[in-house]
C-alpha positions in Angstrom: 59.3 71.0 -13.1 61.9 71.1 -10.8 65.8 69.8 -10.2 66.7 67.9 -7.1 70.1 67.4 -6.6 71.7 64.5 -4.3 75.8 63.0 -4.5 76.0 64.7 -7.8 73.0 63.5 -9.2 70.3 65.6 -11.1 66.7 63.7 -10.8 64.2 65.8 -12.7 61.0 65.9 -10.6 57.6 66.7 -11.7 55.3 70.1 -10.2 52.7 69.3 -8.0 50.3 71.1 -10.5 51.1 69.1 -13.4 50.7 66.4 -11.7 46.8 67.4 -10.8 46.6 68.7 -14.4 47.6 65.6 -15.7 45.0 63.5 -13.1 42.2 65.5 -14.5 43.1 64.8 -18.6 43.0 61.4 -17.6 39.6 61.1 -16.1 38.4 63.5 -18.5 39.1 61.0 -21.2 38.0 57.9 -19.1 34.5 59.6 -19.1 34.3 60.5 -22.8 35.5 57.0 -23.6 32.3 55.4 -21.3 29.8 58.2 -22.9 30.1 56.9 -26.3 27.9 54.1 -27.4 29.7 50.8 -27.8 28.8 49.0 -31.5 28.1 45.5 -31.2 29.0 43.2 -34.1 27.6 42.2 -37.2 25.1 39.3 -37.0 27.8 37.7 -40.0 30.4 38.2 -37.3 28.5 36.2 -34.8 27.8 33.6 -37.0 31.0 33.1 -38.2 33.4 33.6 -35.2 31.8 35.3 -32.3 31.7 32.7 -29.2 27.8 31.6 -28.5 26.2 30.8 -25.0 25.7 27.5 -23.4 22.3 25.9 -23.6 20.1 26.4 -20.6 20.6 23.5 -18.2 17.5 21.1 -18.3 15.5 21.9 -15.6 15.9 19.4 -12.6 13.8 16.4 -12.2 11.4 15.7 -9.7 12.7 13.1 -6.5 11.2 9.9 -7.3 9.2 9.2 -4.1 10.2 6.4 -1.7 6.7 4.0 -2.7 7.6 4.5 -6.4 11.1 3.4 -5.7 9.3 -0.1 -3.8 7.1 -0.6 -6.5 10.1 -0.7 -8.8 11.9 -2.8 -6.6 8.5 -5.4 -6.0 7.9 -4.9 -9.8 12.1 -6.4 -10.3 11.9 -8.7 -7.7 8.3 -10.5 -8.7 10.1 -10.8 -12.5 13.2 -12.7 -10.7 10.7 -14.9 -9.4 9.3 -15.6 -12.5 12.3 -16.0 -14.2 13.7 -18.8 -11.3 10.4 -20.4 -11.8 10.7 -20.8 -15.2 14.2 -22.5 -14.7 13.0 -24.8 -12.4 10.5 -25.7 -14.3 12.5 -26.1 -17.3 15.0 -28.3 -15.3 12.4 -30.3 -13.8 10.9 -31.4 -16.8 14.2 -32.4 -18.4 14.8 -34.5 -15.3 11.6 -36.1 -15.3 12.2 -37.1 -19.5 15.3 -38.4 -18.4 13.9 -41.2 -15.7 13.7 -44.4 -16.9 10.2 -46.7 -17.0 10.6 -48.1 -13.4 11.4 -45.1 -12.1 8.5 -43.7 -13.5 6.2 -46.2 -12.2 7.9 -45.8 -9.0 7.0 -42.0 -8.6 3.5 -42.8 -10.4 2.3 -45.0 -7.9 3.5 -42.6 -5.0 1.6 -40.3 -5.8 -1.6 -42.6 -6.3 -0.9 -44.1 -3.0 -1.0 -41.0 -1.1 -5.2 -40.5 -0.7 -5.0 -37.0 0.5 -2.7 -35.8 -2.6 -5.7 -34.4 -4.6 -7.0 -32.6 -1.4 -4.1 -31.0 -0.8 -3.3 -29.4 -4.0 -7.0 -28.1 -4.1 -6.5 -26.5 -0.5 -3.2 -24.8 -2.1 -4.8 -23.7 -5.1 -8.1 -22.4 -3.6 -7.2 -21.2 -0.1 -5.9 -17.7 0.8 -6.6 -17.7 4.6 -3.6 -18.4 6.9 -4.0 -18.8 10.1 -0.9 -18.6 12.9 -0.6 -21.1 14.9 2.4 -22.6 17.5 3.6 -25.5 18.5 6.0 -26.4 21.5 6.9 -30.0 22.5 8.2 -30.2 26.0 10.8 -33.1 27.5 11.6 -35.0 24.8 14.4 -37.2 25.6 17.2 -38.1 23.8 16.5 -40.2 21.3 12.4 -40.3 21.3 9.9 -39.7 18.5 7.3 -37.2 18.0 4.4 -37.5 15.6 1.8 -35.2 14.6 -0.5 -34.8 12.1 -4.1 -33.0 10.5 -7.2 -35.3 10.1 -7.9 -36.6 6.4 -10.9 -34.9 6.8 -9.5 -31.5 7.0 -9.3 -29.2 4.3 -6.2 -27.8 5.8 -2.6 -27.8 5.5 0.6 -26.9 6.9 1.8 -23.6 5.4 5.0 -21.3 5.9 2.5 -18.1 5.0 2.2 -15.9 2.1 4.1 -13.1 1.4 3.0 -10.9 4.1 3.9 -13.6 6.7 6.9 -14.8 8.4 8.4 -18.3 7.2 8.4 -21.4 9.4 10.8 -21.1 13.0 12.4 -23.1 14.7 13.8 -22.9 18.4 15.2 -24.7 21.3 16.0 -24.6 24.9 18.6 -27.3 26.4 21.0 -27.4 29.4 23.6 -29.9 27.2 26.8 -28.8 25.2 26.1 -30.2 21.9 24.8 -27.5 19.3 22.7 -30.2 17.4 19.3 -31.7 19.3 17.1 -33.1 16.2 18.0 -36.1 14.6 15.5 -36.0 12.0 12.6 -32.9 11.8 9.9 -33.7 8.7 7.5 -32.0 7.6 4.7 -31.8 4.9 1.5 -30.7 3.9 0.1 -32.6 6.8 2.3 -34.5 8.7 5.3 -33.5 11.0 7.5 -36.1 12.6 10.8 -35.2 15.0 13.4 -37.2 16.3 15.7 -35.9 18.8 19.5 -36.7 19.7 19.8 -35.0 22.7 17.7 -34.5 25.7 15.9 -31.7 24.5 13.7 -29.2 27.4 11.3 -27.4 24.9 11.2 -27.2 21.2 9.1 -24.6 20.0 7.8 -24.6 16.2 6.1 -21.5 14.7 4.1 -21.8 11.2 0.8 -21.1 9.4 -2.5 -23.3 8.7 -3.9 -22.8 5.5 -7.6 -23.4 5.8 -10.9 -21.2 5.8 -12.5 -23.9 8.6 -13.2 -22.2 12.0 -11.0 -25.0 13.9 -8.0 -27.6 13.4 -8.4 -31.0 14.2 -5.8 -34.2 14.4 -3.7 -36.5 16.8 -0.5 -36.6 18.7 1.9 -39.2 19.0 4.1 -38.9 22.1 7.1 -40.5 24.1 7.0 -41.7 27.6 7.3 -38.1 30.4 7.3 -35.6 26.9 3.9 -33.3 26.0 3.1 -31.1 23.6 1.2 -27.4 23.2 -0.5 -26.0 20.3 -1.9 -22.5 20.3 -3.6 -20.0 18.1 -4.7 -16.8 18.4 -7.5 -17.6 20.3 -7.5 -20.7 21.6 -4.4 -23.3 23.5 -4.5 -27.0 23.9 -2.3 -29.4 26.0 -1.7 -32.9 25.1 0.5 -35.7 26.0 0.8 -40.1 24.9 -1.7 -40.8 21.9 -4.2 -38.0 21.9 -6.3 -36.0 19.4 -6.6 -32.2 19.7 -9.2 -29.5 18.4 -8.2 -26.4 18.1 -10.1 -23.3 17.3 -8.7 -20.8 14.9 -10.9 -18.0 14.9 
């Protein structure tokens, strides 16, 4: 030990060899203390107080693959379907209880009146070929009438496609201001009728045929000056005034 002395006072300062001495008691003791086993606790200690480990986490699921994930969504969206269906039905069948007798007989004999009804519903129900097809009317004036229609004789009708296709389109082309050029535009199974309200350059209609026959045949009723096209995949026909057109599908 030794005394160093400053203003007056004494500060007692330790020998450079006890200091080494006192190092190497130290790490002596920090060895022994590592050497000697360590005692783990009783299995009653664990069991009554001594923390436990977590579970193992559950190993990860697979990724649900992208046409598992559209079947799901095809599978949800077929039972919404279903489910409006249903509804409609439902509604339409408390409608229908809820006409009176003349207005019964009213929609009975409509239906009897209209010849082709029963040939119709069997093309719906049997056929599953759709066939593209276009039509574009050209220089219809304002005003004017367009009629055309599918022979009786043609187990065909009108269709907007099944679920693969695209639905029914409609498009124009017109040099005048007005955003609205149809008056009227009717369609059904069979028939399709237009009226316009503005001079109208091209008016171009894109739908289906549901048939299984080879070709498409009916008649055109036309304005004064207008014509129309009709075109499949493999075969075009242009028609103007009273005409009747055949036209292979393919």
């Amino acid at each position: 030990m030794g005394a160093n002395k400053k203003n007056g006072v004494s500060k007692i300062m330790p020998d450079k060899g006890e200091v080494h001495r006192a190092g190497a008691v130290e790490d002596a003791a920090a060895a022994e203390s590592a050497s000697e086993p360590v005692l783990s606790a009783p299995a009653s200690d664990v069991a009554l107080g001594a923390p436990t480990l977590p579970d193992p986490l559950p190993a990860q699921l697979p990724p649900v693959m992208p046409s598992v994930l559209a079947h799901e969504l095809e599978k949800n969206h077929t039972a919404l379907r279903l489910q409006q269906a249903a509804a409609l039905m439902a509604q339409v069948k408390k409608e229908a209880g809820e006409l009176t007798a003349d207005e019964r007989r009213h929609l009975d004999s409509h239906v009897l009146a209209n010849a082709l009804h029963g040939i119709n519903e069997q093309c719906f129900n049997e056929v599953d070929s759709f066939k593209q097809f276009n039509i574009t009317f050209y220089n219809l004036r304002a005003n004017s009438k367009a009629f055309l229609s599918i022979r009786p004789d043609q187990n065909a009708i009108w269709s907007e496609g099944d679920k693969t296709s695209g639905m029914i389109g409609l498009s124009f082309a017109t040099s005048t201001a007005p955003a609205l050029y149809l008056r009227n535009f009717l369609i059904n199974a069979r028939e399709m009728f237009l009226e316009t309200y503005q001079d109208c350059s091209e008016i171009n209609i894109g739908l289906y045929v549901r048939t299984n026959q080879q070709q498409l045949q009916g008649r055109v009723d036309l304005p004064p000056g207008a014509s129309v096209t009709m075109q499949s995949r493999c075969d075009r026909s242009n028609l103007i005034g009273l005409s009747s057109f055949a036209v292979d599908l393919g």
